[in-house]
N, C-alpha and C positions, 0 to 999 in steps of 0.2 A: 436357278432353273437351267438351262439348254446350254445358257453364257457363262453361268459362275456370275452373273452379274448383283443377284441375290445375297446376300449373305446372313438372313433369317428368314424364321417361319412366316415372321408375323410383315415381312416385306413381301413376299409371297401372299397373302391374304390380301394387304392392305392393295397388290395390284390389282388382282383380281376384283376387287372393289373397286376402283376408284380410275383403273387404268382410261377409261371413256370419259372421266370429268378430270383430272387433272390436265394441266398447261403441259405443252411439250417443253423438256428440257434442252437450253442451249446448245446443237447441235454440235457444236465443239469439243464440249463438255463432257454430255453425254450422263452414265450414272454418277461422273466425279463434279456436277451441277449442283451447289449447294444445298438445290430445293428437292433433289433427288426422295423421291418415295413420299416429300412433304406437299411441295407444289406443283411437283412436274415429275412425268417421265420420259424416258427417252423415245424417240421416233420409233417405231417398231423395224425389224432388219427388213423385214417380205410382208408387208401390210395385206397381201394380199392372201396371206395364210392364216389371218388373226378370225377368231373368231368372235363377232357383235353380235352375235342372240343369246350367250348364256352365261356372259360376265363383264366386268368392263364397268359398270354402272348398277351396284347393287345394292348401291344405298344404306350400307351396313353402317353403325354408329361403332366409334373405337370399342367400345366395351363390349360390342357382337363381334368385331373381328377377333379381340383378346379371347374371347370366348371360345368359337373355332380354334385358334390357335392351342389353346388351354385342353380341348377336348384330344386334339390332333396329337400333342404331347402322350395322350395315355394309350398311345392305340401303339402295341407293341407288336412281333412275329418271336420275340424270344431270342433273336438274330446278337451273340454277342462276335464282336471283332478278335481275332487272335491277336494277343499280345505279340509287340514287335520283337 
């Protein structure tokens, strides 16, 4: 997302989900916290920018998020990259 902190779809999803019921990850650590995306996530940078009414906690089961992510895969603009 915003950090690079991400580095797939379905991390991206799984925050969105879960980012309100997981444990904060070691604040040392950070996303390089073992439990990273599994048990915990990182503190947020400006908690006071986050927003708590329309994610965080959506109770999606793995196979809804795979889901989402699976649909999100098919949605194209046609946009190919120029060769280097």
């Amino acid at each position: 997302m915003h950090n690079g902190v991400f580095k797939t779809l379905k991390q991206v999803v799984r925050f969105y989900n879960t980012r309100d019921v997981l444990a904060a990850c070691d604040p040392m650590l950070g996303n390089l916290d073992p439990g990273f995306g599994v048990t915990c996530w990182p503190v947020p940078e400006i908690p006071d920018t986050m927003d708590n009414s329309f994610m965080g906690d959506l109770n999606l089961t793995d196979a809804e998020e795979d889901a989402i992510v699976a649909f999100m895969l098919t949605l194209t603009d046609g946009y190919m990259s120029p060769a280097p």
